[in-house]
C-alpha positions in Angstrom: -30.3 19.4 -52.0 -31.1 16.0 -52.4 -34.4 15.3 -50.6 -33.6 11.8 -50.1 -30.0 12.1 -48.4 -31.0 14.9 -46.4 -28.6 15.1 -42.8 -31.6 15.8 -41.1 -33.4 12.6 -42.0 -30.6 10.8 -41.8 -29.9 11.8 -38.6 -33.4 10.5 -37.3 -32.9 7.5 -38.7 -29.8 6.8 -37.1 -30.9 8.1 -33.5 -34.2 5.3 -34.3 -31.4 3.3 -35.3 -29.5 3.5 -32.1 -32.7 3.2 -30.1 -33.4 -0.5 -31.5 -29.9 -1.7 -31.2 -30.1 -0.8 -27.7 -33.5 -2.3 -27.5 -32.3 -5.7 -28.5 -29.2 -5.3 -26.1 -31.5 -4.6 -23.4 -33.5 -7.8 -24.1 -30.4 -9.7 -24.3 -29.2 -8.3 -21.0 -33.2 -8.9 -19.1 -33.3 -5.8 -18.9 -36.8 -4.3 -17.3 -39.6 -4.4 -19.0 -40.2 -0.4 -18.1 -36.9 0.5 -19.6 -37.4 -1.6 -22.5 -40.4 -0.1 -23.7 -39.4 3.4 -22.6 -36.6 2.5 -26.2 -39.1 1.2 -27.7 -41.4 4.4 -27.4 -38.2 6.5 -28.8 -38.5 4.5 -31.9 -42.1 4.6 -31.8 -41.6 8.6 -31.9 -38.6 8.8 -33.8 -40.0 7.2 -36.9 -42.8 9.6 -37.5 -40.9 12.2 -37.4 -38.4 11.2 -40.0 -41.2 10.0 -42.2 -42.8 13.5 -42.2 -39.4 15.8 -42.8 -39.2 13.1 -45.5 -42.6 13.2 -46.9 -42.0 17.0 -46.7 -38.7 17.4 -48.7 -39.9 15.1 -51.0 -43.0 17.4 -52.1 -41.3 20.3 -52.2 -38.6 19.5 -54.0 -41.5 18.0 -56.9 -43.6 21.2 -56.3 -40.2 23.3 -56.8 -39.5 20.9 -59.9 -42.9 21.9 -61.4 -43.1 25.4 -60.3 -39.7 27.0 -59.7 -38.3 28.0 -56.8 -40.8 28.3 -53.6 -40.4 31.6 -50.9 -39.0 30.2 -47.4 -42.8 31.6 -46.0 -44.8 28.9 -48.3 -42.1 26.3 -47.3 -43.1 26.7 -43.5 -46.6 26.4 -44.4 -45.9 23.3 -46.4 -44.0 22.0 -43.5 -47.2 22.6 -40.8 -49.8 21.0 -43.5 -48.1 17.9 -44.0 -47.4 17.9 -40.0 -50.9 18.4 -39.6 -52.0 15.4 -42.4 -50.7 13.1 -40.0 -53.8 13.4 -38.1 -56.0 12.8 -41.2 
């Protein structure tokens, strides 16, 4: 798998995407401001999420590059540390 072509982070992308097309439809349209930034919050949470499957695929398939092939257990805890980094 490619860790940069991914379905799953293109998928995000386009739902984020989809979000700011509607946004700036919305605006066009005078739309409320309530509904407007309830799009804008989507792509607010949207884009984090991509970025950290991303981030994640993208160490893994390094660490797997360097080390061999890595057990689906260590993946998960991969997957929660870099979840959790976003805190840092």
């Amino acid at each position: 798998m490619n860790h940069t072509t991914d379905q799953a982070i293109i998928n995000r992308l386009g739902r984020a995407s989809g979000h700011l097309a509607r946004i700036t439809e919305m605006t066009e349209e005078n739309s409320s401001a309530l509904h407007i930034a309830q799009q804008l919050q989507a792509v607010i949470e949207a884009l984090p999420k991509a970025k950290t499957v991303l981030n994640g695929q993208h160490i893994e398939h390094h660490l797997e590059k360097a080390v061999g092939e890595i057990a689906h257990d260590t993946h998960k805890i991969l997957f929660q540390d870099l979840v959790l980094a976003k805190y840092l």
